[in-house]
C-alpha positions, 0 to 999 in steps of 0.5 A, a space after each residue: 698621377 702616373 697612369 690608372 693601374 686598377 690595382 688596389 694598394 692599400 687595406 679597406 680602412 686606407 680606403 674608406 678614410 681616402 673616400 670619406 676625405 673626399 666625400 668631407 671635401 665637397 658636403 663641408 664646402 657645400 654646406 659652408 663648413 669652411 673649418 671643416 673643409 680646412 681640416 680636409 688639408 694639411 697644414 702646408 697644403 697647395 691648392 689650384 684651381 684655374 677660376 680662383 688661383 694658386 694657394 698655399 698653407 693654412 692662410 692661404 686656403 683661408 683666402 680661397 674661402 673668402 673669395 669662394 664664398 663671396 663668388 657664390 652670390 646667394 647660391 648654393 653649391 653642390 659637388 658630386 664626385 664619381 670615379 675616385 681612384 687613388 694609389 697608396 705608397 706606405 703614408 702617400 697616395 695619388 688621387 683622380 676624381 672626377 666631379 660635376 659642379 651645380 648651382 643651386 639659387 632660386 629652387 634651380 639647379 644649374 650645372 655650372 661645371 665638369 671637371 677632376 681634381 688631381 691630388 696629393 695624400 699624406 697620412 698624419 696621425 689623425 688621419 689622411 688629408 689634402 696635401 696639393 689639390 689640382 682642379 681641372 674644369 674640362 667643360 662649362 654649361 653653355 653660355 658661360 665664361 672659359 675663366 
């Protein structure tokens, strides 16, 4: 993504679907909706992610689901994104958005993770989705591993 311009370039419903992709990205992850989150991607959609590795197309993501799920080890998590911000050229769009990562397990809530994801957007005829997914992890709570 070239640098923020704080323009908006697109009309409010452009908008909302983008920010209702975002919002569908983190509740179906957290809530273990892994169809749902699929539908969040294009079908040749790249994912990257700098704890789990790269991965590409509809079976690929299927894999990251399989070893997210079972890095969870009875946990629940929960994203929070904040300060989305996004360009939009016709049926394409660049994203930032940064997020805050919990652990949830035992009836505590431990912040396991600051980082931002840097996106790639298409348009299809049902909607906006995912097509490359970049995640940065800028900082990990205290006393965990830098993998």
């Amino acid at each position: 993504m070239g640098q923020i311009t704080g323009k908006i370039t697109c009309d409010w419903q452009d908008r909302e679907e983008i920010r209702e992709l975002y919002a569908r990205y983190s509740i179906t992850l957290d809530h273990g909706d892994f169809d749902g989150w699929l539908e969040c991607f294009g079908a040749d959609a790249i994912f990257d992610s700098p704890r789990f590795g790269h991965y590409e197309g509809r079976e690929g993501l299927k894999h990251f689901v399989a070893q997210y799920k079972d890095s969870l080890g009875g946990a629940k998590p929960m994203h929070i994104n904040s300060n989305l911000s996004f360009e939009v050229e016709n049926d394409h769009a660049t994203g930032v958005c940064y997020f805050t990562y919990y652990h949830c397990k035992d009836g505590r809530a431990i912040m396991a993770a600051l980082g931002h994801y840097r996106d790639r957007l298409r348009r299809h005829a049902d909607g906006w989705r995912i097509e490359r997914r970049e995640v940065f992890v800028d900082a990990r709570a205290a006393g965990t591993s830098s993998r």
